[in-house]
VOMISE-627430 format. One record per residue (C-alpha): residue in three letters; x, y, z. Coordinates in steps of 0.2 Angstrom, whole numbers, plus 5000, padded with zeros to 4 digits. Layout:
ALAXYZ;...
END
This chain:
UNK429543045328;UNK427943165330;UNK427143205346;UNK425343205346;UNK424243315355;UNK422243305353;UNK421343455361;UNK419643455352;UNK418343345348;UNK416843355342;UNK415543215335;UNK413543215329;UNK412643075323;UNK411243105312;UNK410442945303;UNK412042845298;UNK412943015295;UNK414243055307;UNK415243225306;UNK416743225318;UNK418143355323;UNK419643325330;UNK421143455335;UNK423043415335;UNK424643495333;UNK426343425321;UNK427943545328;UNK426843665339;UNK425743675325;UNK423943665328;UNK422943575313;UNK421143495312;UNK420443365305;UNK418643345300;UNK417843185296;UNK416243165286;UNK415442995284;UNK413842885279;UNK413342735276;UNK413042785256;UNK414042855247;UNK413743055243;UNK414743205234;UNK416243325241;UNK416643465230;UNK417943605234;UNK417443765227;UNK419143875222;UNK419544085220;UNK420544125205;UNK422244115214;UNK421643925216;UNK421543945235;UNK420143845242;UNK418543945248;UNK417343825252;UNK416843625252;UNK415143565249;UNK414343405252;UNK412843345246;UNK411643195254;UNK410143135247;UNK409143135263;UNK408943255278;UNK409843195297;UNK408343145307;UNK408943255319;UNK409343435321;UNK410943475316;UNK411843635324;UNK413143755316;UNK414943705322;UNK416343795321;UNK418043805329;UNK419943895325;UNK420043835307;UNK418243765300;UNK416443855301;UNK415243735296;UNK413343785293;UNK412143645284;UNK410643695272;UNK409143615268;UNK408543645249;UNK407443545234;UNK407443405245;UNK409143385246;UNK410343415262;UNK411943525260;UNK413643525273;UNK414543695269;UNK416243725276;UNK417243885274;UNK418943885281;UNK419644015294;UNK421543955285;UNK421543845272;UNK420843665270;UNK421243525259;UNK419843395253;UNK420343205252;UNK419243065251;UNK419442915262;UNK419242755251;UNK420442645256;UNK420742575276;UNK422442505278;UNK421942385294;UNK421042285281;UNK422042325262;UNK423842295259;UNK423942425242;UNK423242615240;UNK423142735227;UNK422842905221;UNK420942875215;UNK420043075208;UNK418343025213;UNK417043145216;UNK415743015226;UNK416242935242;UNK415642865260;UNK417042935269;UNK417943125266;UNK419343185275;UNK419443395276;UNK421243465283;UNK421343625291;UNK422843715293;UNK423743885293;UNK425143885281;UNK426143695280;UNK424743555278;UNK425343415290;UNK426143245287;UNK426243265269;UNK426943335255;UNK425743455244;UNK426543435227;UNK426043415212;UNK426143305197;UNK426043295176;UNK424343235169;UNK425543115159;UNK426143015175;UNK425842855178;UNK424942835195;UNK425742665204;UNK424842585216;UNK425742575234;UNK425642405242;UNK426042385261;UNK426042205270;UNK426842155285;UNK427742005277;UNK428642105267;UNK429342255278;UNK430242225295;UNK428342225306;UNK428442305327;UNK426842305335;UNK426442445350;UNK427942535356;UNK427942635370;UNK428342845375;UNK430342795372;UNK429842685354;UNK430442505364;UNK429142385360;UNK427742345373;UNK427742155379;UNK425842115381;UNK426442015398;UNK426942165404;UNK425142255401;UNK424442205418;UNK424742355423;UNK423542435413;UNK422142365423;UNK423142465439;UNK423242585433;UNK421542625428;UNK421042545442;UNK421942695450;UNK421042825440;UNK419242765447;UNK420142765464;UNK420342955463;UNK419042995456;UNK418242925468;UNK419143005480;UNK419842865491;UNK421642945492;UNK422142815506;UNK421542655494;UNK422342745480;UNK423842785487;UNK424342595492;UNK424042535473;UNK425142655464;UNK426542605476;UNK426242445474;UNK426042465456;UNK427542545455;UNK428642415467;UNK427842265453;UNK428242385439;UNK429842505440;UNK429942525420;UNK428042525419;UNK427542615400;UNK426342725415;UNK427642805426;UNK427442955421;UNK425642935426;UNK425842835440;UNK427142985448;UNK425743105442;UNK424643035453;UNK425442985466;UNK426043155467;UNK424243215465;UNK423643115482;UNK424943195491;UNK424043365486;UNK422443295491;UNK422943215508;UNK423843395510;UNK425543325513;UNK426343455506;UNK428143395511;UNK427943245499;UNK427343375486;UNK428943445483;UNK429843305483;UNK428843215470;UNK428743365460;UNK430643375459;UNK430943185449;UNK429343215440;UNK429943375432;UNK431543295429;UNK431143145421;UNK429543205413;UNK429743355408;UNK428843345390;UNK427243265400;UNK425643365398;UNK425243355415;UNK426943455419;UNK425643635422;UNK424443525434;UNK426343475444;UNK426843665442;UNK425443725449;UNK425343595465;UNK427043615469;UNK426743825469;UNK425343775480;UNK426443645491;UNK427743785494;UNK426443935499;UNK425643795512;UNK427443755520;UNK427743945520;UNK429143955507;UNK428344095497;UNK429744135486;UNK429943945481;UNK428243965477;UNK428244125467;UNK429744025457;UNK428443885452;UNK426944015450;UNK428044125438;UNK428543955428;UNK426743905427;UNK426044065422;UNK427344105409;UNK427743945401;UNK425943845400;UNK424744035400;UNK423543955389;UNK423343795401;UNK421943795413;UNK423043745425;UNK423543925426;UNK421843975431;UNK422143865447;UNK423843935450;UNK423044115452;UNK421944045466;UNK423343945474;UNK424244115472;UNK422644195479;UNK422644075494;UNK424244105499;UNK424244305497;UNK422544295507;UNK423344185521;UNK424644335520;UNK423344475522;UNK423644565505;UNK421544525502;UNK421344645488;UNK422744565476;UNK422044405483;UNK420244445475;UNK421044495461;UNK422044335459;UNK420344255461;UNK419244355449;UNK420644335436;UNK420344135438;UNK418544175436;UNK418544275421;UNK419644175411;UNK419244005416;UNK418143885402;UNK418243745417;UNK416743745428;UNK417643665442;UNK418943825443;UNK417543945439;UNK416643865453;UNK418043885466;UNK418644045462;UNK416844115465;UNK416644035482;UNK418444095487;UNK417744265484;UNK416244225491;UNK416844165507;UNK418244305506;UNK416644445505;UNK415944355519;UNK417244355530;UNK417244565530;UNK415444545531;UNK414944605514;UNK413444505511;UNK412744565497;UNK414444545485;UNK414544375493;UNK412744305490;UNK412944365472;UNK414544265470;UNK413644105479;UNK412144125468;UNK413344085453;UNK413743945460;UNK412243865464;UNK411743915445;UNK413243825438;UNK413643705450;UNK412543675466;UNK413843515472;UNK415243615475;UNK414543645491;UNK414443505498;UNK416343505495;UNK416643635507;UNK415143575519;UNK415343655535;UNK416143835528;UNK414343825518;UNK413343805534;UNK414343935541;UNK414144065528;UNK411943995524;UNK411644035544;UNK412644195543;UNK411644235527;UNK409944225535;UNK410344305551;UNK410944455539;UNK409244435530;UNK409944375515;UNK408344245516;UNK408644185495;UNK410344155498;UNK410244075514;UNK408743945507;UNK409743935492;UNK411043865499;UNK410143755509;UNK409343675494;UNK411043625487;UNK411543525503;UNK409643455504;UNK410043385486;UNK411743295490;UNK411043225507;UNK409643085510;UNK408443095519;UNK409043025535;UNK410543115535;UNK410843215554;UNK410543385545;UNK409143365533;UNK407643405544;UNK408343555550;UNK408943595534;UNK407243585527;UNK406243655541;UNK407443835537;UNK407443815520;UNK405543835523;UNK405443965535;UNK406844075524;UNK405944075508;UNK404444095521;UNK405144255525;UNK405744325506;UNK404944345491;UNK404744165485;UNK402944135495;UNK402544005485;UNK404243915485;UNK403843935503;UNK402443845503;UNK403043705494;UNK404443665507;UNK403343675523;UNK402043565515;UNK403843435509;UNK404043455529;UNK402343405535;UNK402243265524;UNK403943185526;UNK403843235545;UNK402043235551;UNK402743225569;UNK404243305567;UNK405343415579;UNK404843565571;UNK403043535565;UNK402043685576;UNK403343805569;UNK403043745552;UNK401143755550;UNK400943915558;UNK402243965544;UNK401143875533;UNK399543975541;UNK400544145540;UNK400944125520;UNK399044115517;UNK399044295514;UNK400444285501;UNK399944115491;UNK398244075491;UNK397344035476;UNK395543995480;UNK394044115474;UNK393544275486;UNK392144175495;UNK393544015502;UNK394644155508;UNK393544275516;UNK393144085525;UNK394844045529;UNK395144235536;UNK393844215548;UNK394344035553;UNK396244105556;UNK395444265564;UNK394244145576;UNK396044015579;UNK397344145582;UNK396244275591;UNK397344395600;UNK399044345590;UNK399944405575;UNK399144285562;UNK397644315569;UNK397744525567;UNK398544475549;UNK396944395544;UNK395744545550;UNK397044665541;UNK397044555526;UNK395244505527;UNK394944705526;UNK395844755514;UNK394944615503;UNK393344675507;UNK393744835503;UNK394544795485;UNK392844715479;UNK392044855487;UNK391044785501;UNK391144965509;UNK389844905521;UNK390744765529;UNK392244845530;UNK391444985540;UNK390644855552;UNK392244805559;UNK393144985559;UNK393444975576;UNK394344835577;UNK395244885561;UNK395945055568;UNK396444935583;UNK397444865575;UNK399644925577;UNK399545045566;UNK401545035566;UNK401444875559;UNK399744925551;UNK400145085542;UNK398545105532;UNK397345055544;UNK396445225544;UNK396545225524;UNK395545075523;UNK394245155534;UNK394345315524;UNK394145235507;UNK392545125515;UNK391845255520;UNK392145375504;UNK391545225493;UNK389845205504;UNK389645395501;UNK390045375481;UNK388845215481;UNK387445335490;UNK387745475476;UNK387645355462;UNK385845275472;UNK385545475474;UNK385345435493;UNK385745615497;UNK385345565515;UNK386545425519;UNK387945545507;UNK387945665522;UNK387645545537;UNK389245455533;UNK390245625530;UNK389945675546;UNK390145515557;UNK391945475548;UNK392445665546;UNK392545665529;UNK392545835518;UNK391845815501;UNK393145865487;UNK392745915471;UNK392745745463;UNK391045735472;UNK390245895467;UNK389445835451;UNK388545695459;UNK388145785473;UNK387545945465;UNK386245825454;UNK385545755470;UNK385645925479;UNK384345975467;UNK383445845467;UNK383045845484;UNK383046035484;UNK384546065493;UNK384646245486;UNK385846295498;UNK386946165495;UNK386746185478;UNK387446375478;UNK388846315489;UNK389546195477;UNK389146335462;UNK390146455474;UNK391446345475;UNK391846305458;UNK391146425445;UNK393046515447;UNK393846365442;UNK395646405431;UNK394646245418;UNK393646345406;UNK392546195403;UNK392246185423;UNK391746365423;UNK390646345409;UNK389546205421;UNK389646275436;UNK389046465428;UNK387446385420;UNK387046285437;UNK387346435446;UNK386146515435;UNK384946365435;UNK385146365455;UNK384446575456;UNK383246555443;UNK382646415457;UNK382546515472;UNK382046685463;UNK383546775461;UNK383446835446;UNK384746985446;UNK386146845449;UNK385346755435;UNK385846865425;UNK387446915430;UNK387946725428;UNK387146695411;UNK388046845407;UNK389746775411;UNK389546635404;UNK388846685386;UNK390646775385;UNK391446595387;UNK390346525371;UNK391246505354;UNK389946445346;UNK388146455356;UNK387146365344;UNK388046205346;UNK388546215367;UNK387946105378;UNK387146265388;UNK386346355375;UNK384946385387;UNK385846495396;UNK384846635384;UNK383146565389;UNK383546595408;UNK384146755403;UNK382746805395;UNK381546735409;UNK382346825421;UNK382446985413;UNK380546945411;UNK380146915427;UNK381147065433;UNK380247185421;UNK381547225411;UNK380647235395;UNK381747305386;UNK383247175386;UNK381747055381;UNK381747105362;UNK383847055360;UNK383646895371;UNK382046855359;UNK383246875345;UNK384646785351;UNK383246645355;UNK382746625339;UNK384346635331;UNK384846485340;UNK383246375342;UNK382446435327;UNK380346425330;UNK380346335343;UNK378646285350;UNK379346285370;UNK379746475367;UNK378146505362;UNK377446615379;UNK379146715377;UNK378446775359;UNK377146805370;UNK378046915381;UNK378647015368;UNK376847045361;UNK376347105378;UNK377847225379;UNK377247295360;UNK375347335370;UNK376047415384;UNK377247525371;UNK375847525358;UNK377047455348;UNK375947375331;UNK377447325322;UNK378047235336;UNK376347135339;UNK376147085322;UNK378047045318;UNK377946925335;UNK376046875334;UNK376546815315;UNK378046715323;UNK376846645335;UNK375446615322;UNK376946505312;UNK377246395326;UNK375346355332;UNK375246305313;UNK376946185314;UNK376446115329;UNK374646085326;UNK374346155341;UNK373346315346;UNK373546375363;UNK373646565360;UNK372046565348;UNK370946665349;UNK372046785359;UNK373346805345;UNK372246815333;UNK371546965337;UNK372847045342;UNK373647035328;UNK371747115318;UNK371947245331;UNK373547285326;UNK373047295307;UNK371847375309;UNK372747515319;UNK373747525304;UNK372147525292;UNK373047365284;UNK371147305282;UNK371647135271;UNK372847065283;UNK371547115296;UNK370246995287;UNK371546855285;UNK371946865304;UNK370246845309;UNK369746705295;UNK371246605301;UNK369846575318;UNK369046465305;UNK370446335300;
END
């Protein structure tokens, strides 16, 4: 006889198609079966390499599932489905090897079976296995054989209906205990050890060869774990391993008594069960509670460290939630207990991610350690915690309004301010004349500032309402600090200068930027004034908050220096920049230095600036301050320098060309050839000034260019152009 053991399963429903995988073993042999059905029939075909080894089964439906179907896989299939020309495709590929059987024939119902090679059935069986296929023999056969048909009724072999663990038959009077015993089951699930305790003794009084002793001693034994008597741990343990020692639940009983002996101080007994449990059954998950029972009872001896090791072991390689669970808050609590709150809240916060009921499992050390949490200012942790206890208690439970008023005030307190708000408003409502209801809606006021929604308008409202309500408290100082610093982010520079005393009243060790606000008012009044050109108000405000103007004001304020004629300003921001290491900067402030002298009539510095600054242009033609040559040439005009005017002139008309506003410099020129009796001079400018009366249609140098330019002909006995000068009069 075979012993059965299923450790997988897994099943989808899609239309009438049902895939199912199932996990057993035959000698210690692990093998799976997958089962492929539907209500039409539809086609399996195995796909083979050349050394006839199966690679892959595909099965083809005529319809897609109406639901989505999800890869599977586990040890020995992989299965992927695809979707193509309307039709749906299952693909398996095996991990060992896999055998393809269809299912046409169920023996509950038929007497006779045979070997039928069909390629189109409802129901497919696929095999996986690693070397020997299980429960039958894979041999094979000549073409030529006849293929019997196998009949099987029960008149005509010796018939035995269910049998029990040892192969005696079961008498179905005797099956009153089934209802027992699964009465016991929903007993202990439900954890009413007591109630549970007195039917499984008197089940087994009723029933001493019962076909569940094995069970019925499992759980008996279990109670005693639960109900911590130890004492009757060990004693159970030592029949049940004796007489069932094949049972599957022996690692759960290894791992109960190791725990039963670490409680009653016998630690090497235990180390005995431990070692048994860990080396014989290491793949059972009951070995992952063995290292916290082992972690308990090293902890309870002082050896912490390999305790947590112990416990993060069970947590690492545990796939149960319940160990996963415990182990975390073993650490947890362990953490806490040396004060290390931060380790601890991260292991708690696992917990209340995977599962937020074990807590109320271990009720009052979770208080203990949610109070300790927010007194350490762990606030997320601490309000965490306190949501999983408000969600396994009602509402009229002793501890649910407190819980709920410091859930609120802790998330009041972190960085969860609309989480916060949430709570305190849960409070109010549910408690509208509750113990803690002042506390609560000044915690409500308070997050205001953190989770407030409305437009500007409704909170600059509600600031002054909390200003005017809790005048001369902390909410209250919060508002005109909060209220200020809003003003000032929609640049209300004005009103937030109206109450700067009060502002720079404010603590400013709670308050630290009190006097930045003010700063920042005051600098964006002055900015507003530069852009209004309100040269006025610019300087009032400097000097009544004490402010220096930096260089990021100089351009403004230089336009409105001039403006106003502020020359001496002017110079003093010239001064101050027209060094500056950005040869762009330089190049500004050198032609509004010059602009500036030209202004107030000094001319010499006119023309040492314009000087320094023609040495910074690349290309003069195409700068910004081409002009520079015209201020040059004025000053050296106005200065008498006649002599620098004829290169300046050039350079002039180099970069301008005729230019009809450089006309009186022409001019200039003219006059300079009088005073040297220069003729070529006068009729080389007086031509260009002729060209550009003519181009612009405009004739403001007439007649007085005209005749000087016969004059100057004339001088030179050039008697034609003479006559042409003084006919142009007529045009």
């Amino acid at each position: 006889m075979f012993k059965w053991m299923l450790f997988a399963l897994c099943a989808l429903n899609l239309y009438s198609l049902e895939v199912s995988i199932n996990g057993a073993k035959e000698g210690f042999e692990s093998f799976s079966t997958l089962h492929i059905r539907d209500e039409n029939q539809f086609l399996c075909e195995e796909f083979k390499n050349d050394f006839k080894v199966t690679t892959k089964i595909v099965c083809a439906f005529s319809k897609k599932p109406t639901s989505e179907f999800k890869n599977l896989q586990n040890a020995f299939f992989s299965i992927k489905t695809e979707n193509k020309k309307n039709t749906f495709f299952i693909v398996i590929e095996p991990f060992y090897k896999m055998k393809l059987m269809p299912m046409l024939f169920d023996l509950r119902r038929e007497g006779t079976t045979f070997s039928a090679p069909v390629t189109m059935a409802k129901h497919w069986l696929i095999i996986g296995y690693k070397e020997k296929i299980p429960y039958q023999k894979d041999e094979s056969y000549s073409d030529a054989s006849i293929d019997f048909p196998f009949t099987m009724k029960r008149h005509m072999l010796p018939y035995v209906g269910s049998l029990d663990i040892k192969g005696n038959p079961v008498n179905i009077k005797r099956a009153t205990d089934v209802t027992s015993y699964l009465k016991i089951k929903k007993l202990y699930s439900e954890k009413q050890y007591p109630q549970c305790m007195d039917l499984i003794n008197e089940v087994m009084q009723e029933f001493p060869n019962s076909l569940f002793s094995a069970e019925l001693f499992y759980y008996k034994l279990r109670v005693f774990a639960k109900l911590d008597d130890y004492d009757n741990v060990i004693e159970m343990s030592k029949t049940y391993l004796r007489e069932f020692s094949s049972d599957e639940n022996v690692p759960e009983v290894l791992a109960l008594t190791a725990q039963a002996y670490s409680k009653v101080g016998l630690s090497t007994d235990a180390d005995y069960f431990f070692d048994r449990l860990f080396n014989e059954h290491a793949d059972s998950e009951q070995s992952n509670w063995g290292y916290i029972y082992k972690a308990d009872m090293l902890e309870a001896s002082g050896d912490t460290d390999k305790a947590k090791n112990f416990y993060k072991k069970a947590l690492e390689e545990t796939n149960d939630i319940d160990i996963a669970a415990a182990a975390a808050y073993k650490i947890a609590y362990l953490q806490y207990t040396y004060e290390n709150y931060k380790e601890s809240s991260e292991y708690i916060m696992k917990i209340v991610q995977a599962k937020p009921s074990y807590f109320m499992e271990e009720f009052k050390n979770s208080m203990e350690m949610m109070y300790a949490f927010a007194k350490n200012e762990e606030y997320l942790t601490a309000a965490a915690l306190a949501k999983t206890l408000l969600d396994a208690m009602k509402s009229d439970h002793d501890e649910y309004e407190q819980l709920l008023r410091d859930r609120g005030l802790w998330l009041s307190k972190s960085e969860s301010k609309k989480e916060a708000l949430a709570v305190l408003n849960e409070y109010i409502k549910k408690y509208p004349y509750g113990s803690y209801i002042d506390e609560i809606k000044t915690a409500k006021d308070a997050l205001f500032f953190d989770t407030n929604d409305v437009n500007v308008t409704e909170r600059l409202k509600e600031y002054d309402l909390l200003i005017s309500e809790y005048e001369n408290d902390t909410i209250g100082e919060r508002a005109l600090y909060e209220k200020s610093k809003l003003l000032l982010s929609e640049k209300r520079y004005s009103d937030v200068l109206a109450v700067r005393d009060l502002i720079l009243a404010l603590d400013p060790e709670k308050y630290i930027d009190t006097d930045r606000i003010v700063h920042e008012a005051a600098l964006g009044s002055m900015e507003r004034s530069l852009q209004e050109k309100n040269c006025k108000e610019v300087l009032a405000t400097s000097n009544e908050y004490n402010i220096s103007l930096s260089e990021k004001w100089d351009d403004a304020l230089f336009d409105c220096a001039m403006m106003g004629g502020d020359f001496v300003l002017s110079k003093r921001l010239c001064e101050r920049n027209i060094k500056s290491p950005a040869i762009e900067d330089r190049k500004k402030w050198l032609y509004r230095y010059a602009k500036v002298d030209f202004a107030t009539g000094n001319y010499s510095d006119v023309i040492d600036a314009a000087k320094d600054l023609i040495l910074l242009l690349d290309e003069p033609k195409k700068s910004e301050y081409r002009d520079i040559y015209r201020y040059l040439f004025d000053a050296h005009e106005r200065l008498g320098k006649s002599v620098d005017l004829l290169k300046n002139i050039a350079k002039i008309e180099e970069i301008y060309g005729l230019d009809y506003r450089d006309i009186e410099r022409y001019i200039a020129v003219m006059s300079y050839g009088f005073k040297s009796k220069d003729d070529n001079l006068i009729i080389t400018y007086g031509s260009k000034v002729m060209q550009i009366q003519k181009s612009s249609n405009s004739h403001a140098q007439s007649p007085y260019v005209e005749f000087a330019l016969y004059q100057a002909y004339m001088n030179k006995e050039e008697l034609q152009s003479a006559l042409e000068a003084i006919r142009s009069l007529d045009v």
